[in-house]
PyMOL Python script that loads the backbone (N, CA, C, O; Angstrom):
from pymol import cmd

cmd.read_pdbstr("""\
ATOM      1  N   UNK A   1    -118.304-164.193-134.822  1.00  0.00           N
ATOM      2  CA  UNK A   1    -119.087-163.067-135.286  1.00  0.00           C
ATOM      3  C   UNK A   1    -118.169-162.117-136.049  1.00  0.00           C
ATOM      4  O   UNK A   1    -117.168-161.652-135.504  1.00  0.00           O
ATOM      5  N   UNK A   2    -118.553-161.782-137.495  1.00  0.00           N
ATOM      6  CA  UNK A   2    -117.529-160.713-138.059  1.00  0.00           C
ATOM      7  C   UNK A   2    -118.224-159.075-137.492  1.00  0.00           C
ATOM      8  O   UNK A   2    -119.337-158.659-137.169  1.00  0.00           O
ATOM      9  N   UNK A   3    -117.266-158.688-137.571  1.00  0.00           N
ATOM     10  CA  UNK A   3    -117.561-157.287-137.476  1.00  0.00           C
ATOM     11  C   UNK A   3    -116.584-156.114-138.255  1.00  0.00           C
ATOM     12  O   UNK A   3    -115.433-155.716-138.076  1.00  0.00           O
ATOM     13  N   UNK A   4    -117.901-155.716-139.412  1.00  0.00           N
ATOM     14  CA  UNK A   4    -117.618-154.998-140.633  1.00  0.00           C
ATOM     15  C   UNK A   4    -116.614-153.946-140.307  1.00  0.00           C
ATOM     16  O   UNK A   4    -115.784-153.813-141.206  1.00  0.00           O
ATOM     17  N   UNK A   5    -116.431-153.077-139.174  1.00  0.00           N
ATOM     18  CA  UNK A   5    -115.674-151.960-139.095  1.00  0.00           C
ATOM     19  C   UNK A   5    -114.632-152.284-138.384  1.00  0.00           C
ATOM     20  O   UNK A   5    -113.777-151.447-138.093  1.00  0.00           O
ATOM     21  N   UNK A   6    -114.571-153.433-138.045  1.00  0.00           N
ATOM     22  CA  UNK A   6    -113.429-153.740-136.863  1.00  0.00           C
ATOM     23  C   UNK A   6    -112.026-153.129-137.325  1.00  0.00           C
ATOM     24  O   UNK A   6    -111.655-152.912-138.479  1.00  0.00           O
ATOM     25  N   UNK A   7    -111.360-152.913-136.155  1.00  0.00           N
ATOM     26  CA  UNK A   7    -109.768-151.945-136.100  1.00  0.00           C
ATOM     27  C   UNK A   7    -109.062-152.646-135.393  1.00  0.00           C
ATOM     28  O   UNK A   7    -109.468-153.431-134.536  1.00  0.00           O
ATOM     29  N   UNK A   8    -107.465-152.336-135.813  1.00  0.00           N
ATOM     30  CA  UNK A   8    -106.711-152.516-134.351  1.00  0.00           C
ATOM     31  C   UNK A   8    -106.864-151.736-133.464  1.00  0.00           C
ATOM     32  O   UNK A   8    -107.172-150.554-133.616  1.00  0.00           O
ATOM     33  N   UNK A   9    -106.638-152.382-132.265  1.00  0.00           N
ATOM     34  CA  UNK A   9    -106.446-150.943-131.210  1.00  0.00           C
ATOM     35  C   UNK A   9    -104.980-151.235-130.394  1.00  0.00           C
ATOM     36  O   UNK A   9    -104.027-151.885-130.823  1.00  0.00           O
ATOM     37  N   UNK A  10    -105.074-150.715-129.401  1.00  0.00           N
ATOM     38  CA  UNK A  10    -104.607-151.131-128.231  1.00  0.00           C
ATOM     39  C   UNK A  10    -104.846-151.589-127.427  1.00  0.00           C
ATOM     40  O   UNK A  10    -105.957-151.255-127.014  1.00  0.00           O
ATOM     41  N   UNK A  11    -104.174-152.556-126.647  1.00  0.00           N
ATOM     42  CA  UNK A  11    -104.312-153.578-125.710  1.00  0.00           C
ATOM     43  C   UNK A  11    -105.043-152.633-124.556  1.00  0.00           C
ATOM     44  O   UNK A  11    -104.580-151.545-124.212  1.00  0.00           O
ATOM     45  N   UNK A  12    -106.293-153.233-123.995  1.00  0.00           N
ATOM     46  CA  UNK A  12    -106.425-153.020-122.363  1.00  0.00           C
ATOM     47  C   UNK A  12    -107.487-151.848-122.699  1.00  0.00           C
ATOM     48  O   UNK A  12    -108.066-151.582-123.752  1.00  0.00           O
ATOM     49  N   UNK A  13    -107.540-151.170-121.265  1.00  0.00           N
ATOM     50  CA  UNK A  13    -108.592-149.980-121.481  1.00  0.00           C
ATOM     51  C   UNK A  13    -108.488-148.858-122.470  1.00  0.00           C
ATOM     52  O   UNK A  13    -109.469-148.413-123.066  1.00  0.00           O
ATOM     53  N   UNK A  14    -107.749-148.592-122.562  1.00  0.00           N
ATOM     54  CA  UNK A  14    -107.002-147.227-123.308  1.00  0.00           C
ATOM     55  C   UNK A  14    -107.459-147.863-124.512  1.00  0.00           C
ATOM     56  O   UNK A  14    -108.239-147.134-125.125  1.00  0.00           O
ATOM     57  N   UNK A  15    -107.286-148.754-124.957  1.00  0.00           N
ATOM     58  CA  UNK A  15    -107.387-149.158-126.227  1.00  0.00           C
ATOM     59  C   UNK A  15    -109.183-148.812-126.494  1.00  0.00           C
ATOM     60  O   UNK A  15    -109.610-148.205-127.476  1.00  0.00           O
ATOM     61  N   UNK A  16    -109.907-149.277-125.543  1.00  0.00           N
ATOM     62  CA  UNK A  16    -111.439-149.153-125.846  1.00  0.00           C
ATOM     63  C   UNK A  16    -111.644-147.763-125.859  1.00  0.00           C
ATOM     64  O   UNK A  16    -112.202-147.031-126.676  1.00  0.00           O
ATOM     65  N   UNK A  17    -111.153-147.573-124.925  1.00  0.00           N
ATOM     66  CA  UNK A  17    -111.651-145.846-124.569  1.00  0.00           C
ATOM     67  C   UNK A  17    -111.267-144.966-125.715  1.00  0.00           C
ATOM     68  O   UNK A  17    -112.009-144.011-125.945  1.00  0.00           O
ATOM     69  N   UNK A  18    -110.000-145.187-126.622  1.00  0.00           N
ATOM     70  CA  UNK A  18    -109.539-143.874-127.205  1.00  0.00           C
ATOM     71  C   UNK A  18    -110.534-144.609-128.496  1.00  0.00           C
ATOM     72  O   UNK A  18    -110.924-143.794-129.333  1.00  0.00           O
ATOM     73  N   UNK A  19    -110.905-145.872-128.682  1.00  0.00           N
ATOM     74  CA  UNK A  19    -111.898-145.862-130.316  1.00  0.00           C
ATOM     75  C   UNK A  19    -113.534-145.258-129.552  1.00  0.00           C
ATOM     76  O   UNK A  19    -114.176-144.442-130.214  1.00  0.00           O
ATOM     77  N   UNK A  20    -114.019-145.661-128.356  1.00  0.00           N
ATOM     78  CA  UNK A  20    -115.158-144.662-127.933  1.00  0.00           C
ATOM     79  C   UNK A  20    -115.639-143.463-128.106  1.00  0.00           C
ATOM     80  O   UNK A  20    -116.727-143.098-128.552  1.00  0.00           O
ATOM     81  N   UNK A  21    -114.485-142.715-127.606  1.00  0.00           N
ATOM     82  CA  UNK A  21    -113.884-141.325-127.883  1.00  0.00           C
ATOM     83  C   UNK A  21    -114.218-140.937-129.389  1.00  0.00           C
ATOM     84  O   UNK A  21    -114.964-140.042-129.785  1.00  0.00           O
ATOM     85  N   UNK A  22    -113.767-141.484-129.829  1.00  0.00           N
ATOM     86  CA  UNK A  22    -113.290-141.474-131.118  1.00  0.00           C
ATOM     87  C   UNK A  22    -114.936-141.222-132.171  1.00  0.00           C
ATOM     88  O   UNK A  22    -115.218-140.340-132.981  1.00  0.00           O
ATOM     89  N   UNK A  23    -115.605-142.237-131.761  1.00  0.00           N
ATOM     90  CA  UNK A  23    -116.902-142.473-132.044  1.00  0.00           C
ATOM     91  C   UNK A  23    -117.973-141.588-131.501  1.00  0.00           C
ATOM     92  O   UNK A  23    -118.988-141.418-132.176  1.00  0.00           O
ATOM     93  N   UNK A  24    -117.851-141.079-130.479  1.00  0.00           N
ATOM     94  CA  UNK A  24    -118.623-140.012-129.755  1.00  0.00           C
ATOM     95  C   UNK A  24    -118.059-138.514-130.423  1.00  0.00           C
ATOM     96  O   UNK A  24    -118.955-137.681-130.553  1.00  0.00           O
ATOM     97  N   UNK A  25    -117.121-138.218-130.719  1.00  0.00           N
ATOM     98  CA  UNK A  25    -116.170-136.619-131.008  1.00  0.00           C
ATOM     99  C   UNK A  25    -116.981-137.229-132.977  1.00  0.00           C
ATOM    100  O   UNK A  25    -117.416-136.142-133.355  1.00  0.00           O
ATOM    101  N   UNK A  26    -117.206-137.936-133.783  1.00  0.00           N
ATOM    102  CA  UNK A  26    -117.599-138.276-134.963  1.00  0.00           C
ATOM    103  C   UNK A  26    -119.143-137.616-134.664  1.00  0.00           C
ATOM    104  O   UNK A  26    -119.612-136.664-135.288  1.00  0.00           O
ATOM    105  N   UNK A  27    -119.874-138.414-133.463  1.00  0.00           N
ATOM    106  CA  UNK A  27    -121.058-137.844-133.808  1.00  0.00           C
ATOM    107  C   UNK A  27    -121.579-136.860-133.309  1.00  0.00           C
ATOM    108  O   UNK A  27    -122.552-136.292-133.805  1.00  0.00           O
ATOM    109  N   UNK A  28    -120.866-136.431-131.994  1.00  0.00           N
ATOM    110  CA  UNK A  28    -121.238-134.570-131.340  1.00  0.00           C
ATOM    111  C   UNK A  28    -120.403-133.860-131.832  1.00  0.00           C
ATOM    112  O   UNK A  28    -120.785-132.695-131.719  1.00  0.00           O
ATOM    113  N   UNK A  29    -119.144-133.942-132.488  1.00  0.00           N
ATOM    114  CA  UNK A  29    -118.631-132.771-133.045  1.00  0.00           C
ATOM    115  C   UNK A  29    -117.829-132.027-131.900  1.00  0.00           C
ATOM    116  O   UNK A  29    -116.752-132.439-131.466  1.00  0.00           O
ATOM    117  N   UNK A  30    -118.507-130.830-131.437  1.00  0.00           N
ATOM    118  CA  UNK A  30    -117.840-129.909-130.958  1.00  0.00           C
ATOM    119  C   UNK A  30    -118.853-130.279-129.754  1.00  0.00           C
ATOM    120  O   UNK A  30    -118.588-129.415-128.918  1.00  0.00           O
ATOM    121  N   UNK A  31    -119.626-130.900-129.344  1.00  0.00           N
ATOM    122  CA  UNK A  31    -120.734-130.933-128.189  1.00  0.00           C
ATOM    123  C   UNK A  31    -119.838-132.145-127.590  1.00  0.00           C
ATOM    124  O   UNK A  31    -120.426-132.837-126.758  1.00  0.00           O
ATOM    125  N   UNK A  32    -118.741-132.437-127.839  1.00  0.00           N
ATOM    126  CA  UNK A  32    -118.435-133.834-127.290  1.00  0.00           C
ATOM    127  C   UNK A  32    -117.105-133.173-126.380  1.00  0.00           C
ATOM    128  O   UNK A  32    -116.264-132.662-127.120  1.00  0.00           O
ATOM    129  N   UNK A  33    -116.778-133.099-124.900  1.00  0.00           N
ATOM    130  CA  UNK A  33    -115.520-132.690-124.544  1.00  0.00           C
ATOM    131  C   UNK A  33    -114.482-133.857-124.222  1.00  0.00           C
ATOM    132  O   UNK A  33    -114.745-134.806-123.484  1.00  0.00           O
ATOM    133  N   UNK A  34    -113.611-133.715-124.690  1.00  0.00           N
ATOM    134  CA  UNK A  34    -112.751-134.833-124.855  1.00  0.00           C
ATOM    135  C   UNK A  34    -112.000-135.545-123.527  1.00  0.00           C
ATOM    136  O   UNK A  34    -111.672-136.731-123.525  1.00  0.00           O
ATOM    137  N   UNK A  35    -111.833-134.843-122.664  1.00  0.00           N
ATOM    138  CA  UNK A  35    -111.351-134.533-121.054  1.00  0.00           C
ATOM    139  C   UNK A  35    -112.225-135.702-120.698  1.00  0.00           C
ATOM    140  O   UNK A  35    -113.391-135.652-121.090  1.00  0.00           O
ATOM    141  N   UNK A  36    -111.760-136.921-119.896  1.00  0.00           N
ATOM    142  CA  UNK A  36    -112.503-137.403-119.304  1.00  0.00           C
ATOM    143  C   UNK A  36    -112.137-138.014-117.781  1.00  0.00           C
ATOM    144  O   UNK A  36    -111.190-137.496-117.190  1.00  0.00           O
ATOM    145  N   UNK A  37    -112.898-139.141-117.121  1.00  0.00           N
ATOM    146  CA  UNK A  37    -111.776-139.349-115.624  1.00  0.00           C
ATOM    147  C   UNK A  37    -112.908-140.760-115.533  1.00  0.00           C
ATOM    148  O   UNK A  37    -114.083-140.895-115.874  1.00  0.00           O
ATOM    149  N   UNK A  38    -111.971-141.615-114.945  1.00  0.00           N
ATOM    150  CA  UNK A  38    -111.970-143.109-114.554  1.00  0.00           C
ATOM    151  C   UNK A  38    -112.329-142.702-113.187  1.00  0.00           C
ATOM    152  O   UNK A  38    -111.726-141.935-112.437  1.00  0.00           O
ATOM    153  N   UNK A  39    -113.765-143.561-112.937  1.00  0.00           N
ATOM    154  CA  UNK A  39    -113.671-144.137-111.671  1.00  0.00           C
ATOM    155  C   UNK A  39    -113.659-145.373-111.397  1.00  0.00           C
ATOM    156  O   UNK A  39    -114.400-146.140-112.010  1.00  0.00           O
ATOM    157  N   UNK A  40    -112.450-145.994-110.002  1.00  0.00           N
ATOM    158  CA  UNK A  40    -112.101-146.770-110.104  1.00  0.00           C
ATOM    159  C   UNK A  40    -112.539-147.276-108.201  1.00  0.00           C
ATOM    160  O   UNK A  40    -112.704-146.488-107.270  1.00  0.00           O
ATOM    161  N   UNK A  41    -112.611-148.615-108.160  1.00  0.00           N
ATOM    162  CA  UNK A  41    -112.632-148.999-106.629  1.00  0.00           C
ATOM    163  C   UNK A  41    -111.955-149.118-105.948  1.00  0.00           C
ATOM    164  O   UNK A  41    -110.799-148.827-106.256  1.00  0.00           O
ATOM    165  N   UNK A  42    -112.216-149.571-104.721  1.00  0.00           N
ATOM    166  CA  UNK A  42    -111.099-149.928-103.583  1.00  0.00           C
ATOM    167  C   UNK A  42    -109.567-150.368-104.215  1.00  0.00           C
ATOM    168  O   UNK A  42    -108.505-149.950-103.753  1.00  0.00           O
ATOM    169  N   UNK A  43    -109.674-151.154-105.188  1.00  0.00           N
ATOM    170  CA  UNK A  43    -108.500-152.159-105.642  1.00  0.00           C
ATOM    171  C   UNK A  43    -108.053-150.949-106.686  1.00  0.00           C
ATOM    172  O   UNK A  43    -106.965-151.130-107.233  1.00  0.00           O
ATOM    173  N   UNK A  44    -108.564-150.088-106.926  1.00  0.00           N
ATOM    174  CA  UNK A  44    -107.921-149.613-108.342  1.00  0.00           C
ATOM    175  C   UNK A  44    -108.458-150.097-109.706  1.00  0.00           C
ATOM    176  O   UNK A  44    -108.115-149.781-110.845  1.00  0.00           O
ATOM    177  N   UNK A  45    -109.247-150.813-109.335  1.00  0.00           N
ATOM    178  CA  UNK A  45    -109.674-151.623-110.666  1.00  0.00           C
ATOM    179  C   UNK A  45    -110.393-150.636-111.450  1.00  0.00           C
ATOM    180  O   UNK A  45    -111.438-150.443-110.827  1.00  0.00           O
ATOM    181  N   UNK A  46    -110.380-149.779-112.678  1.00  0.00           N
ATOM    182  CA  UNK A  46    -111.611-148.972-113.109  1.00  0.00           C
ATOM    183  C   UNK A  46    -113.042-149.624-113.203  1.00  0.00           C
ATOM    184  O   UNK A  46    -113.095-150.687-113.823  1.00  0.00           O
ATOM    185  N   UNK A  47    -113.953-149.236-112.786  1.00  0.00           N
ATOM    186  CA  UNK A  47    -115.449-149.489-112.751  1.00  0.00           C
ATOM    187  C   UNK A  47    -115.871-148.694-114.272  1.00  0.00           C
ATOM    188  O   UNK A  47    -116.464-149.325-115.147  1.00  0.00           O
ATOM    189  N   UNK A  48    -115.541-147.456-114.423  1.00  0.00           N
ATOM    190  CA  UNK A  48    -117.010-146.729-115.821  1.00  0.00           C
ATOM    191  C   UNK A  48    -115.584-145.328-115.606  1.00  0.00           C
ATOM    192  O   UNK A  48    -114.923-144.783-114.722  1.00  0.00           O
ATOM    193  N   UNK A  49    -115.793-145.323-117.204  1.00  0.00           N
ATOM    194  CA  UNK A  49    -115.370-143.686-117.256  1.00  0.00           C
ATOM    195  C   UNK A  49    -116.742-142.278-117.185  1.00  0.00           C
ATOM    196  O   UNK A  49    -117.944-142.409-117.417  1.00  0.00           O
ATOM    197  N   UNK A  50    -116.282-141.515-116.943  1.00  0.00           N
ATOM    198  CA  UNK A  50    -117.176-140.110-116.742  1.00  0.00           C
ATOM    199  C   UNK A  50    -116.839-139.630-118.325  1.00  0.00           C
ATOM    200  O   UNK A  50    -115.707-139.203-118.554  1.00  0.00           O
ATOM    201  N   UNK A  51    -117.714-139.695-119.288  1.00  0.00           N
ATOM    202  CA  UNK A  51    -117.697-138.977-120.591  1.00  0.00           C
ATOM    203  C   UNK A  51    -118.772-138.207-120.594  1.00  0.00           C
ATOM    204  O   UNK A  51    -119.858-138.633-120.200  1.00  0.00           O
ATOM    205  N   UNK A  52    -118.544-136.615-121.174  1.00  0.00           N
ATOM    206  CA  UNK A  52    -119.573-135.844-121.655  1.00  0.00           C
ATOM    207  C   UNK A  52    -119.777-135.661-122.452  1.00  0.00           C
ATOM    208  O   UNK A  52    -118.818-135.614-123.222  1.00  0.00           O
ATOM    209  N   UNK A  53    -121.321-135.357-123.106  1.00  0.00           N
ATOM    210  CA  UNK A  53    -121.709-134.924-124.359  1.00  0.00           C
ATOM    211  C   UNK A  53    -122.741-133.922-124.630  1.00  0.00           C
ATOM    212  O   UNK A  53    -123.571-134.466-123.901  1.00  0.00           O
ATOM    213  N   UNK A  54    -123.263-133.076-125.006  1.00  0.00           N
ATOM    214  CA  UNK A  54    -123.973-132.261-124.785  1.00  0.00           C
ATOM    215  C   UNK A  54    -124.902-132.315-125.965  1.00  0.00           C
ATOM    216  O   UNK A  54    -124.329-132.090-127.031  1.00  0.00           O
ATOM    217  N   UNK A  55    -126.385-132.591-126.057  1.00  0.00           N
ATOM    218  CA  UNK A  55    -127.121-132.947-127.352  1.00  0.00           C
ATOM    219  C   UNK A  55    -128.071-131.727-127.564  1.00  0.00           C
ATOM    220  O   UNK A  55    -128.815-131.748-128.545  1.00  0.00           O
ATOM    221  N   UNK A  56    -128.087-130.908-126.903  1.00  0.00           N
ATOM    222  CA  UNK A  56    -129.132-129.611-127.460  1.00  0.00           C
ATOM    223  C   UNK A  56    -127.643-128.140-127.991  1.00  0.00           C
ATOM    224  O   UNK A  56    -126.815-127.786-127.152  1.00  0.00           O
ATOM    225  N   UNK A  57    -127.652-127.668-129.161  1.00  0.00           N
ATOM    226  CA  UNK A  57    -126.917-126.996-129.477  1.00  0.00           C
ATOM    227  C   UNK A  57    -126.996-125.690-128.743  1.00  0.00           C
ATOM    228  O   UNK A  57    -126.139-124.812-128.849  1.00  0.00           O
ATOM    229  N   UNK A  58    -127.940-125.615-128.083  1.00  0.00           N
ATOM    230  CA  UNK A  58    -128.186-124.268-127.839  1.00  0.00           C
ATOM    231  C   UNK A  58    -127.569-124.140-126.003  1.00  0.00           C
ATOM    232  O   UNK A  58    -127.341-123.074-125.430  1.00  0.00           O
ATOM    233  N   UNK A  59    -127.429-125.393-125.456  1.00  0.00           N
ATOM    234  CA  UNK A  59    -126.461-125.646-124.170  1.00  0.00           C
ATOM    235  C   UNK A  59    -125.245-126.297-124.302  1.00  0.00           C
ATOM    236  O   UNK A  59    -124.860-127.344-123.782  1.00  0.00           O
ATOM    237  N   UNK A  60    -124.659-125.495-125.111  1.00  0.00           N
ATOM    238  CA  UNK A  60    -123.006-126.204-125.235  1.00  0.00           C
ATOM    239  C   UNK A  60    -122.713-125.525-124.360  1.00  0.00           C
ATOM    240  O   UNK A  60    -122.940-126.097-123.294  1.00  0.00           O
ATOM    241  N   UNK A  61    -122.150-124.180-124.195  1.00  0.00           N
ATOM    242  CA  UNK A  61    -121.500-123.562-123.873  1.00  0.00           C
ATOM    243  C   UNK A  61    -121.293-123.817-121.767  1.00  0.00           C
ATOM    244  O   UNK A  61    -120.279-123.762-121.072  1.00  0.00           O
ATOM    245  N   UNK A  62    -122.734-124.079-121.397  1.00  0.00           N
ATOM    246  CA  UNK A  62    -123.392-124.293-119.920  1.00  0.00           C
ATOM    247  C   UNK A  62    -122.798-125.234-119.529  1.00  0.00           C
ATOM    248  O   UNK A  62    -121.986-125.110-118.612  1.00  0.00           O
ATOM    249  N   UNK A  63    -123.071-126.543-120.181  1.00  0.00           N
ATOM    250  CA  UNK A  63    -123.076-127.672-120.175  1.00  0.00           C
ATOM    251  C   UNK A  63    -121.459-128.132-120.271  1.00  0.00           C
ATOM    252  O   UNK A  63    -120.941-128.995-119.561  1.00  0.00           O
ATOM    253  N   UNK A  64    -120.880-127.458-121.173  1.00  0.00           N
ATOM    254  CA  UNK A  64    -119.270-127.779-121.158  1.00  0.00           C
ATOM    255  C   UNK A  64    -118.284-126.811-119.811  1.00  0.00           C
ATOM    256  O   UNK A  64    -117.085-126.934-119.561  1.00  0.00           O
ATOM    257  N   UNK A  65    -119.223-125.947-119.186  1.00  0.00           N
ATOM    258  CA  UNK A  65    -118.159-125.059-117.916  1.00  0.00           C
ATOM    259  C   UNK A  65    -119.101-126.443-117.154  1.00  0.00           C
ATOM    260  O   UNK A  65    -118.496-127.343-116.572  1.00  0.00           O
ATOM    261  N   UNK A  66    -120.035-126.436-117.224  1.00  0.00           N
ATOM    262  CA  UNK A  66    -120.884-127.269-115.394  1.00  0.00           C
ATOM    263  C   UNK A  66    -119.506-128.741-116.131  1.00  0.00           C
ATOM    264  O   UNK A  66    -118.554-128.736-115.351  1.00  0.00           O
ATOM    265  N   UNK A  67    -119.336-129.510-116.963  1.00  0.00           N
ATOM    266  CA  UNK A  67    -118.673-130.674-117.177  1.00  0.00           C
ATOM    267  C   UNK A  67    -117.440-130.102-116.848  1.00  0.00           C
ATOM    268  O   UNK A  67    -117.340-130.606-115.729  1.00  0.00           O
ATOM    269  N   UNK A  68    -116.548-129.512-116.958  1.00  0.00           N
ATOM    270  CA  UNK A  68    -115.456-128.681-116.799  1.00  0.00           C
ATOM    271  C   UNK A  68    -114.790-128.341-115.072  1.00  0.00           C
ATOM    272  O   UNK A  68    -113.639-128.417-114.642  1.00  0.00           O
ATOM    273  N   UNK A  69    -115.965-127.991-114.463  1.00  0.00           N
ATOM    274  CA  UNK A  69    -115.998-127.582-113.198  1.00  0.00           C
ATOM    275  C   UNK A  69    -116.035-129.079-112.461  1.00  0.00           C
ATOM    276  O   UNK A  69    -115.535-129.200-111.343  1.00  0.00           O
ATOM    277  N   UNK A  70    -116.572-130.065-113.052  1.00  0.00           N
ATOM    278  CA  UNK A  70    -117.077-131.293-112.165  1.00  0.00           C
ATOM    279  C   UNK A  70    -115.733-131.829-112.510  1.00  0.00           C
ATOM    280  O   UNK A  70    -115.076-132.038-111.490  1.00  0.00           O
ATOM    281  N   UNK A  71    -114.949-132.194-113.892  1.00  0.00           N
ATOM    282  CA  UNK A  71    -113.672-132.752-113.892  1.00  0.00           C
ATOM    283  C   UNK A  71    -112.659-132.264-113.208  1.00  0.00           C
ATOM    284  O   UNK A  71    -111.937-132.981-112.517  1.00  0.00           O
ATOM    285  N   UNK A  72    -112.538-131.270-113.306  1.00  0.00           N
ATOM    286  CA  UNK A  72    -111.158-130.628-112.687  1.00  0.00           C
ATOM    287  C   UNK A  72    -111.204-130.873-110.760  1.00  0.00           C
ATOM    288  O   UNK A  72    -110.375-130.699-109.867  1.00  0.00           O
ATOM    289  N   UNK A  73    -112.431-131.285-110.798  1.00  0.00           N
ATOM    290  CA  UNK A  73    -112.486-131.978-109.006  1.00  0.00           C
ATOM    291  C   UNK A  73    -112.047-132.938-108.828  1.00  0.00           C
ATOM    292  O   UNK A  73    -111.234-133.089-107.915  1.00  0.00           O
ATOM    293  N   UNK A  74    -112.454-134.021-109.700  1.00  0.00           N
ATOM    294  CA  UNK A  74    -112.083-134.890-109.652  1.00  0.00           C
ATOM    295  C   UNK A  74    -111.061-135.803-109.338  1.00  0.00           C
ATOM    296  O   UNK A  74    -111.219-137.005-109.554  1.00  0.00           O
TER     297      UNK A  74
END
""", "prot")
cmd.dss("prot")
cmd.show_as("cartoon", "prot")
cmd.util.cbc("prot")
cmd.orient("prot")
């Protein structure tokens, strides 16, 4: 299968995650907070990252302290 936009990245997770990133901060802009956190299982293995995005302009500001407050627990 070709794929028209394909990039290098980096090997492994980091590699997916920072072109994700990358792709999400392109289409929210400033609604996208870049801060994110791996949860991972028993083994350490990562399961899903925690990414935020906020799609109504008028709850950035809410929406980025409530995302803010939940990471820094983490």
């Amino acid at each position: 299968m070709f794929i028209a936009d394909a990039q290098e990245r980096e090997p492994g997770i980091d590699g997916l995650l920072s072109i994700y990133k990358g792709k999400l901060a392109a289409v929210f802009g400033d609604r996208f907070l870049e801060k994110s956190c791996t949860f991972s299982n028993s083994k350490n293995s990562p399961l899903f990252e925690f990414l935020f995005c906020v799609g109504n302009d008028h709850g950035i500001a809410p929406a980025k302290r409530i995302a803010k407050h939940i990471l820094e627990r983490m």
